[in-house]
VEXMARFI-347685 format. One record per residue (C-alpha): x, y, z. Coordinates in Angstrom, 1 decimal, padded with zeros to 4 digits. Example, Ala and Ser with C-alpha at 12.3 -4.5 7.8 and 13.67 -1.06 7.14 Angstrom:
2
+--------+--------+--------+
!   east !  north !     up !
+--------+--------+--------+
!  012.3 ! -004.5 !  007.8 !
!  013.7 ! -001.1 !  007.1 !
+--------+--------+--------+
//
This chain:
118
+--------+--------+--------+
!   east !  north !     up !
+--------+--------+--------+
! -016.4 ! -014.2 ! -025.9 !
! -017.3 ! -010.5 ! -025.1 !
! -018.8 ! -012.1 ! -021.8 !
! -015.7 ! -013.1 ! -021.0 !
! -013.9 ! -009.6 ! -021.3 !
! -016.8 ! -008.1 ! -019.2 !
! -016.2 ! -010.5 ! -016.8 !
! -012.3 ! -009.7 ! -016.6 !
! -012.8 ! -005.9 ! -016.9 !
! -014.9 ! -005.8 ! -013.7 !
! -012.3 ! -008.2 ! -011.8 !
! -009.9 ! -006.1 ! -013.1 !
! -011.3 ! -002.6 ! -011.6 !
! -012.3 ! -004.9 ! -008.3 !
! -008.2 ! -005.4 ! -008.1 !
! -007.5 ! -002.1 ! -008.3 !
! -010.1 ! -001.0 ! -006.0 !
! -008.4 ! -003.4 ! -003.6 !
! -005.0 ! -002.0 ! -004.6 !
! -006.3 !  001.6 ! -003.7 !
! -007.6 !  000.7 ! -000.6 !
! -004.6 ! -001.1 !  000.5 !
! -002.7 !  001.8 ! -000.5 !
! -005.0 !  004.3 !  002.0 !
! -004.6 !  001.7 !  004.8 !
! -000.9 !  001.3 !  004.2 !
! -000.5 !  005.2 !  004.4 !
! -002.9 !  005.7 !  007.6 !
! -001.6 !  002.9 !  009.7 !
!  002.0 !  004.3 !  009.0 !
!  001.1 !  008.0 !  010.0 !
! -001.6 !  006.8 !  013.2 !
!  001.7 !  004.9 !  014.4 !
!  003.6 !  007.7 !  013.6 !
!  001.1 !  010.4 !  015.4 !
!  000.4 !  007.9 !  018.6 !
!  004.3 !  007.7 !  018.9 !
!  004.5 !  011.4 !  018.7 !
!  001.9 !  012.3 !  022.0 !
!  002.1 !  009.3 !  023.8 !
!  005.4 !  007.3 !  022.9 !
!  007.2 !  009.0 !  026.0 !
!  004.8 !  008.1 !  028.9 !
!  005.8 !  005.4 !  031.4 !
!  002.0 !  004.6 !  032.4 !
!  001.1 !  003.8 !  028.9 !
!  003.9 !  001.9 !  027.3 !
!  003.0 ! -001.3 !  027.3 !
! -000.1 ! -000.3 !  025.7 !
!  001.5 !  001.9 !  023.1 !
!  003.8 ! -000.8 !  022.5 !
!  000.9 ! -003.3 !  021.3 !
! -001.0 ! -000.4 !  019.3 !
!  002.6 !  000.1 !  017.3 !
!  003.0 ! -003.9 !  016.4 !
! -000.7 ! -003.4 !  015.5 !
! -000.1 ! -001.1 !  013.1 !
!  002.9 ! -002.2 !  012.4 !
!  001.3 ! -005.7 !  011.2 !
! -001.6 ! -003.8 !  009.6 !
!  001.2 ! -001.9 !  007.6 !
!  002.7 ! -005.0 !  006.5 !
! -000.3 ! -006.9 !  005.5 !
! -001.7 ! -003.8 !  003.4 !
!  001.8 ! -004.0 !  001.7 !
!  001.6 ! -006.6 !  000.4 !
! -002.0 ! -006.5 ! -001.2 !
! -000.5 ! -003.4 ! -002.6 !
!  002.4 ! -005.5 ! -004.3 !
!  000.3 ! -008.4 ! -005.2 !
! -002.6 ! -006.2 ! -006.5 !
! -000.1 ! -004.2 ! -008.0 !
!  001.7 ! -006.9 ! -010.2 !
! -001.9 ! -007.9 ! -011.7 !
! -002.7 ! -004.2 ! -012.2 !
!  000.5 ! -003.9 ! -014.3 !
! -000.6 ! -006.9 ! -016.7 !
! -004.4 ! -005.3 ! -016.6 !
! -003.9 ! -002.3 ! -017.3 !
! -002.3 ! -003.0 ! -020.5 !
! -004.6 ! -005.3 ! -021.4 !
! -008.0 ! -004.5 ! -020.3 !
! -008.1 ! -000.6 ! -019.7 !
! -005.4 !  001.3 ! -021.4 !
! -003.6 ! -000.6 ! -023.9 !
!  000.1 ! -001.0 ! -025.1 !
!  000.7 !  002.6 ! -026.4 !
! -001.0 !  004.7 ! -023.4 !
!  000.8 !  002.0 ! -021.0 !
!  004.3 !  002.6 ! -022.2 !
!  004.1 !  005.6 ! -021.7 !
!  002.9 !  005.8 ! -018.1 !
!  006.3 !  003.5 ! -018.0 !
!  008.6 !  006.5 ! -016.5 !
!  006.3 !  008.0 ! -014.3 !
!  005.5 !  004.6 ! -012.8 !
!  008.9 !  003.6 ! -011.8 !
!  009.5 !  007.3 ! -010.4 !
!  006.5 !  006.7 ! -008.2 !
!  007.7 !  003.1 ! -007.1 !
!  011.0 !  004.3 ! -005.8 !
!  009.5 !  006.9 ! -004.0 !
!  006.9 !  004.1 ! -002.4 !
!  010.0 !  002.1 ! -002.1 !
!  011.7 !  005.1 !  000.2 !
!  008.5 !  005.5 !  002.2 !
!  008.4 !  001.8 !  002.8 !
!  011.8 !  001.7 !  004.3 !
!  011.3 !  004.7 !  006.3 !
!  008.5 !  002.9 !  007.7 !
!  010.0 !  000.0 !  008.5 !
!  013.0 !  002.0 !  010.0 !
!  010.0 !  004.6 !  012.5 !
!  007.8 !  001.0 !  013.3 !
!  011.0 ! -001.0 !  014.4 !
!  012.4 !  002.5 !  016.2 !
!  008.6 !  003.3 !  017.8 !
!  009.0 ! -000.2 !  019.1 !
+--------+--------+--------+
//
């Protein structure tokens, strides 16, 4: 038995380590796109290449999204059982779903600058 939770402690850290990641890639696709678009988004000679570095990043964006939300639904359920517990968890509650709502802006703002950019 205590095998077993070792076993799902470590997969659980190995999901959020994936869920942290996707989070950094998420955030540095979004502001490369948003930086190349910035210098370079207004030259004729280099448009058609700017164009396919955008969608790029664009689908790099995406993807790392939704690692972040599918990592993110089995953090929820680990963290409560595996690393912090019911009473510590609860309590994080608030700030979580402050944070998410912000995330949720930035996501739509991304969408909004990728789809503009392009």
């Amino acid at each position: 038995m205590m095998e077993e939770e070792k076993k799902k402690s470590i997969l659980a850290v190995l999901n959020n380590f994936l869920h942290d990641i996707a989070t950094g890639l998420w955030l540095a696709s979004f502001f490369l796109g948003f930086e190349i678009n910035r210098r370079w988004g207004g030259h004729d000679l280099s448009s058609n290449l700017i164009t396919e570095i955008i969608k790029f990043l664009f689908t790099i964006w995406l993807i790392a999204l939704l690692i972040i939300i599918l990592t993110g639904i089995v953090r929820r359920k680990t963290y409560t059982t595996y690393l912090y517990g019911v009473e510590i968890e609860t309590r994080r509650k608030a700030v979580l779903i402050i944070k998410h709502i912000l995330f949720g802006f930035l996501s739509l703002g991304g969408i909004y600058f990728f789809i503009k950019w392009l």
